[in-house]
N, C-alpha and C positions, 0 to 999 in steps of 0.2 A: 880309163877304158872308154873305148866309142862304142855309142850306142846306137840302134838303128832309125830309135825315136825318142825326142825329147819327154814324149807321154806320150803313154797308151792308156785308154779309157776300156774299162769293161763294162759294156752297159749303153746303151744309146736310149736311155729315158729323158727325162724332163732336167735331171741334172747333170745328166755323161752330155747330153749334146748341150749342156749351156755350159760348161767348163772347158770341153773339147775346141768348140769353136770360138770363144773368148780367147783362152789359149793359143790358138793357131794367130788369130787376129795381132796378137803380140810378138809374133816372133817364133814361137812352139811349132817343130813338126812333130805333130800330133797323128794318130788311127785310133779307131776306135772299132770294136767287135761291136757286131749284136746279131743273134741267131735268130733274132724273132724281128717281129716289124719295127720301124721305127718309131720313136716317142714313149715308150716302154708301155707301163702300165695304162697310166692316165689317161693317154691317146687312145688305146687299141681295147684294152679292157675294164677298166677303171674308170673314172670321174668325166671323161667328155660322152661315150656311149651312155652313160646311166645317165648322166645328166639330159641327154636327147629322149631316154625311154620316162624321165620320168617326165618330160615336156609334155610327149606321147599320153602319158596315164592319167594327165590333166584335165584333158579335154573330158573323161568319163566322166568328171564330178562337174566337170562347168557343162556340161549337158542336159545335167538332171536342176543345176541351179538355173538355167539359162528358162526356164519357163515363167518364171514370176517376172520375168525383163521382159515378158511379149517374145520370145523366140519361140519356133515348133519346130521340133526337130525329128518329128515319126521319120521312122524306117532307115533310120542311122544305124550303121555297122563300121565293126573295127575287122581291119586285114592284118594280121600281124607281120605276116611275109612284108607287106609296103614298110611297115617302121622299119621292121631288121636289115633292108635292105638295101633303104634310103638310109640310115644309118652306119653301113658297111659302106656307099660311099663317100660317105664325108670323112670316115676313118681312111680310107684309101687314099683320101685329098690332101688328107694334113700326114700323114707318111710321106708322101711326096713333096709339102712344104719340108720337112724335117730332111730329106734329104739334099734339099737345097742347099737348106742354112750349112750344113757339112759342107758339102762339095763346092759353096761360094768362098766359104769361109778357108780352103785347105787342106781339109778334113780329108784321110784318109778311112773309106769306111771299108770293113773287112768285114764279110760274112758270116757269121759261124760262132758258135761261143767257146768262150775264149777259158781257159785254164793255167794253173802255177805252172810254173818248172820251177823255179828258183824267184827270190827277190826283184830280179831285173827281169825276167822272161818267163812267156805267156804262149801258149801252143793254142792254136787255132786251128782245127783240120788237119792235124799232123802237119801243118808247117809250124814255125817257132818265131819269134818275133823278139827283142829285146827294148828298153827303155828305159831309160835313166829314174823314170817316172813310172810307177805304175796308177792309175785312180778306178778303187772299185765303185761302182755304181750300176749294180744290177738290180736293186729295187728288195720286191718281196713278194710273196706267192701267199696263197689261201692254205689256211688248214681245217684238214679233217681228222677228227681225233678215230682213232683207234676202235672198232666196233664191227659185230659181224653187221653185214649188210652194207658196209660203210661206200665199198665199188658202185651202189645202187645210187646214190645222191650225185649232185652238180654241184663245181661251186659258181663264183659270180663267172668267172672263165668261162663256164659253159653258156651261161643265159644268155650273152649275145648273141648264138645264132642258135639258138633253138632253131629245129624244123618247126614245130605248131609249137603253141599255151596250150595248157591244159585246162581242164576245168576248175580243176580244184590243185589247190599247191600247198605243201606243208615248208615252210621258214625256219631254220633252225638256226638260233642265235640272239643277242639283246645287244649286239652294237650297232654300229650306224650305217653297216655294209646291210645288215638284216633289217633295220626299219625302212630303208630304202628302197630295198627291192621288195618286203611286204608290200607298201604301198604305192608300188611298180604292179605288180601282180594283179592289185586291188583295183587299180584303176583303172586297167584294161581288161577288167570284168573278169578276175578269176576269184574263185572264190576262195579266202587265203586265210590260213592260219598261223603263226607265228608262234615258236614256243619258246624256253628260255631257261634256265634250269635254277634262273635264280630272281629274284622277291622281284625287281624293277629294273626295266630296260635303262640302257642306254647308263650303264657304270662311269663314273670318271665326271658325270657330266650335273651341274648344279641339283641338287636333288627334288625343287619346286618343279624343275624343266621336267627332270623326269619322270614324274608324279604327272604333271598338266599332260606332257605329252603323251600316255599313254593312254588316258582318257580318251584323248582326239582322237587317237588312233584306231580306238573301239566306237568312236561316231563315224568314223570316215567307213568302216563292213571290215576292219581287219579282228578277225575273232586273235586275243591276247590271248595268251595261256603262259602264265608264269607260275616258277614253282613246276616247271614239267621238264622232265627230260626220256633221253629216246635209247632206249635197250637195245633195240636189234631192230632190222628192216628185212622182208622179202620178199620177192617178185607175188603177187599171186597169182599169175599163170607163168607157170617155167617157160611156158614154150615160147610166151611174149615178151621178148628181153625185154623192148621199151614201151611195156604195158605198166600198167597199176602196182604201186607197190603198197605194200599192206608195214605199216610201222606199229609195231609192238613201243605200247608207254613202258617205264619203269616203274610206273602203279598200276599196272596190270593190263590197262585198256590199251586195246586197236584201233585203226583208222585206216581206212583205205584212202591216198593220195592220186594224183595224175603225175606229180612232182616232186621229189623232196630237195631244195637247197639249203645248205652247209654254209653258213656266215656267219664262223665260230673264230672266226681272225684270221692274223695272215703272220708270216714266219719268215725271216729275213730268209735269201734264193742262194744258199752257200751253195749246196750240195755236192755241186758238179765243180765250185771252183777251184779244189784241189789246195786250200791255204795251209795245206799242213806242209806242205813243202817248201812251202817261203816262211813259215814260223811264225805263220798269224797268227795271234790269239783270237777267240771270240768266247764271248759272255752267252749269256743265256740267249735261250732262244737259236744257239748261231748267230747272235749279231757281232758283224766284228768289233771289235774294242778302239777305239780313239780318245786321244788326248786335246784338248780347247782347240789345236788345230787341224783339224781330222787327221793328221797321222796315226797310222796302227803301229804296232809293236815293231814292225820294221819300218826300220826311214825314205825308204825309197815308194811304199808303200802307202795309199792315201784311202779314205773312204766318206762315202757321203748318203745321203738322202734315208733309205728308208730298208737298206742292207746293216742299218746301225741301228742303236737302241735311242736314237731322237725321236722326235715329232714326225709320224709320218703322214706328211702332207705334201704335196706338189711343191707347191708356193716355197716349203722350206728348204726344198735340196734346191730350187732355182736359188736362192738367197745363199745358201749354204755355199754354191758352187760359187759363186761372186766371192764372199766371203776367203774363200780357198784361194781364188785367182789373184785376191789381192796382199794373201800372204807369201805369195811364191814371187809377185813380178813388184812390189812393194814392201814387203819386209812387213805389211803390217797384221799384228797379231790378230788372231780371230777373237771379235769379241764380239758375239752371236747372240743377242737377246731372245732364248726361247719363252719369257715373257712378256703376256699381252699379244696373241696372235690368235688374231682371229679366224674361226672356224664356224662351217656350215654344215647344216644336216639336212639335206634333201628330201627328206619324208615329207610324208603330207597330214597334219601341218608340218612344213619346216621350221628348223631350230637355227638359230645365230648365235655365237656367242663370244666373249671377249673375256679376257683379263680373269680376275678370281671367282670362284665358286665361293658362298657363303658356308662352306665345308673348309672349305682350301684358306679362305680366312678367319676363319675359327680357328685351324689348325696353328697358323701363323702368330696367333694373340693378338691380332688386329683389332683395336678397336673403332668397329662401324657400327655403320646405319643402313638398314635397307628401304629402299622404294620400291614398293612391289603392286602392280595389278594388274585385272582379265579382264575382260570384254567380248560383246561380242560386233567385231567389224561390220562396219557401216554396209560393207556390200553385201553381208545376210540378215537384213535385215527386210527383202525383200525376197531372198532366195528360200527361206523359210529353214536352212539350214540352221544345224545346232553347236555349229563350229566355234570355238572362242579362241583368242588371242591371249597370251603372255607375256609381260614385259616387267624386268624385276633390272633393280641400279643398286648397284653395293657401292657407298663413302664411307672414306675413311676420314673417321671423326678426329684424326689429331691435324691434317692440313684440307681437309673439305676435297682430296682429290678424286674422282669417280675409279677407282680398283675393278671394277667388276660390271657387264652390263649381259643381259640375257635376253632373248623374244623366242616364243613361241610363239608361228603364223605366217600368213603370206609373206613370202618379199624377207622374210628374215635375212639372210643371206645379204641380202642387198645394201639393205638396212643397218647389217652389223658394221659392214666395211667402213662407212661412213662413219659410227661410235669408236673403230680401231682406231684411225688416226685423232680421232679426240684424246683419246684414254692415252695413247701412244705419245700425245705432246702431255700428256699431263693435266689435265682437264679436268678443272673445280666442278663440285655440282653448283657453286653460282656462275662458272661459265656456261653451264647445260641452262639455269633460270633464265640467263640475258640471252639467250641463241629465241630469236622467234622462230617458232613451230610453223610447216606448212600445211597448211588446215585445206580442205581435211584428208589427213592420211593416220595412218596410226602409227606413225615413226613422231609426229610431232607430241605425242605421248612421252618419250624420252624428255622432251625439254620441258615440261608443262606437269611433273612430279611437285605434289605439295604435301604438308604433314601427313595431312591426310592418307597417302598412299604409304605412310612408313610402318612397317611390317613390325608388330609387335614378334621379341624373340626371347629365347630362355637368356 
C-alpha cells in the first residue's frame, strides 16, 4: 500500500520535533500535527517559563541577603506584568526556532490536532492523512482530582500568564511541580502556603532530601502544611468570579486564599486521540503501553516521551527519540538506560540528584555505605541567612563504585550534571578521593568525603 507519509508525528514537543526532523534529515517524508504552540510543554508551559519565573523569584531572597555585602536597595518593587511578559517573549522566540528546525529540516507541519481513523491514518481538521508510520508524542497534561469547587483552582497552565499575583496563594500538591511554584510564589513576595495530604513532600525522592528540604522551605516564608488536605472550595463573593476563594480543610478549618493552585500531577494527553480505533492499548493512567522499542500494540504505531509510563522528563524523550530513530534507520535495538539520570528540582533550596536513593538501595540488598553532611554555605555566612546545604554519596561496598549522589542547595542542578557523567562512567569513591576539589565551592564537598562524614544506619 502507498502511503502519503513515511511518518507522521502527533505532537510537536521536545521529542515529536527531535524524531520528526532527524527522520526527515534521513530520508523520511515526514508532517507533523500540533494544535498548540511549538515545543510542546517544556517550551510553552513547563520547564523553560518556570525555569525564567523562578530566576525572577531569586532576586527577592538575594535582596534581603544583599545588605550584609554593602548593597541598599530601598524602594525596590516587583512588576509582575514585566516578568510574564518578558517571558511570553522569549516563549515566542523559541516557537519560532522550533519552527525552523521543521521547515529546514523538511518537515511538514500541519496545524491542528490530530486523531485515529485506523492504524495508518490520522484526521486533522476533517482532512485525513495516511503513513506507514505513525509516532505519538503528545506529552501530558495536569490533573485535578475530582471536588466540589474544583473549576475554582489553576494548574501550572494557567500561572504563566496570570493577569496580577495575588497576595496570598494556597499550593496544593508535595511534588516538584508544587515545591516549585510555592517558591515561585514566595519569592515574588506572595504570601504562600503549600499543603499536601500526606507526612513529607516530594515522594519518590531520597528520604534525608526530603526531610532537609522541607525544613528549607519553611526558612525560605513558605508556611508547610502537611498531613492537610482540601474538601471543597468557594468563591466568597458570588458576584466576584475572580475574587477570593474561601477553601474549606478536611479537618474542618477555612482559609481565605487570592489563589489556589492544583500540582497534584499530570496524566498522560489521550483523550482527544481516539486510540480505541487503531486498538491501542494503554495502561494506567491512559499511558499508552510499549515494548523496549516504543512500539505499541500495533506495529505501525510508535510512542515516546511522557504520553508513556517512563521517566517524564525532557532530556528523556529527546534521548528516547534518538533511540527510536536508530532502531528504524539502523536495526539497532533500543537499549535505553533509564538508570542513573539525573534530575533537578528547582525549588528554593534546589535539589539535584542522580542514581539510587538509600530507600531504592535498601530495597535492592545492596550492600553500601553513605557519606552524608549540611552546612551552612560560605555565602550566608555574611547574609545572616539560615539557609543550609545538603550533600549525601551512596557506595557500594562490594566494588567502591558511587551508586547514588544527592545535594540540597544552590547550583544543585548544575552541580548534579557534572556527578551524572561520573556515576554514569562508573566512578569509584576513590576516584571522587583523587578528583581535587575547586575551593571554595561546595561542589568540591563531593570529592573531599571522609570517615567521618559516614552516616551511621540501621
Amino acid at each position: 500500500m502507498t502511503y502519503q507519509y513515511d511518518l507522521f508525528v502527533i505532537g510537536a514537543g521536545s521529542g515529536g520535533v527531535r524524531a520528526s526532523r532527524v527522520a526527515a534529515s534521513k530520508g523520511y517524508k515526514v508532517a507533523v500535527a500540533e494544535g498548540s504552540a511549538l515545543g510542546g510543554t517544556c517550551v510553552n508551559i513547563g520547564c523553560v517559563p518556570k525555569k525564567l519565573f523562578v530566576y525572577g523569584s531569586e532576586y527577592g531572597h538575594g535582596f534581603e541577603e544583599a545588605a550584609a555585602y554593602g548593597w541598599q536597595h530601598q524602594g525596590v518593587s516587583f512588576d509582575w506584568s514585566v516578568l510574564r511578559d518578558n517571558k511570553t517573549k522569549e516563549i515566542e522566540r523559541l516557537n519560532g526556532i522550533y519552527g525552523n528546525l521543521l521547515n529546514n529540516a523538511g518537515v511538514e507541519l500541519i496545524k491542528g490536532y490530530a486523531s485515529f481513523v485506523d492504524a495508518h491514518t490520522v484526521e486533522v481538521n476533517g482532512q485525513t492523512y495516511t503513513a506507514e508510520r505513525i509516532l505519538i508524542a503528545v506529552g501530558a497534561k495536569p490533573f485535578i482530582p475530582e471536588f466540589e469547587g474544583n473549576d475554582l483552582v489553576v494548574s501550572s497552565n494557567e500561572m504563566f500568564y496570570l493577569d496580577s499575583l495575588p497576595s496570598k496563594a494556597l499550593v496544593v500538591g508535595g511534588g516538584y511541580i508544587a515545591v516549585e511554584f510555592a517558591g515561585i510564589l514566595n519569592g515574588l513576595g506572595v504570601k504562600t502556603a503549600l499543603a499536601y495530604r500526606g507526612d513529607q513532600l516530594l515522594r519518590g525522592f531520597d528520604q534525608d532530601v526530603r526531610n532537609f528540604a522541607s525544613v528549607e522551605y519553611v526558612k525560605s516564608g513558605i508556611d508547610v502544611r502537611l498531613n492537610t488536605d482540601i474538601a471543597s472550595i468557594e468563591l466568597l463573593d458570588p458576584q466576584q468570579p475572580e475574587g477570593a476563594r474561601l477553601v474549606h480543610f478536611k479537618d474542618g478549618q477555612s482559609e481565605e486564599f487570592g489563589l489556589v493552585l492544583y500540582a497534584t500531577g499530570r496524566v498522560p494527553n489521550v483523550d482527544t486521540l481516539g486510540l480505541d480505533k487503531a486498538n491501542i492499548i494503554t495502561g494506567k493512567n491512559g499511558a499508552v503501553v510499549i515494548d523496549s522499542n516504543f512500539t505499541t500494540s500495533v506495529p505501525s504505531v510508535f510512542a515516546l516521551g511522557d504520553v508513556t509510563d517512563n521517566i517524564q522528563l525532557t532530556p528523556v524523550a529527546i534521548k528516547e527519540a534518538m533511540a527510536l530513530i536508530d532502531y528504524w534507520f539502523d536495526g539497532k535495538p533500543v537499549n535505553f538506560d533509564y538508570d542513573n539520570i539525573p534530575t533537578a528540582v528547582f525549588s528554593q533550596p534546589a535539589i539535584g540528584t542522580v542514581g539510587l536513593t538509600e530507600q531504592e538501595a535498601q530495597t535492592r540488598g545492596l550492600d553500601f555505605r553513605v557519606y552524608q553532611t549540611d552546612f551552612r554555605p560560605m555565602k550566608h555566612t555574611l547574609s545572616a541567612s539560615t539557609s543550609r546545604s545538603l550533600m549525601k554519596l551512596l557506595v557500594n561496598n562490594e566494588n567502591d563504585k558511587v551508586i547514588g549522589a544527592h545535594m540540597v542547595g544552590d547550583y544543585a542542578g548544575e552541580i548534579i550534571q557534572g556527578l551524572g557523567v561520573a556515576i554514569k562512567a562508573g566512578a569509584t569513591k576513590a576516584d571522587f578521593d583523587a578528583t581535587v576539589g575547586v575551593h571554595p565551592t561546595s561542589a568540591e564537598e563531593f570529592v573531599t568525603f571522609s570517615e567521618t562524614a559516614l552516616k551511621k544506619r540501621d
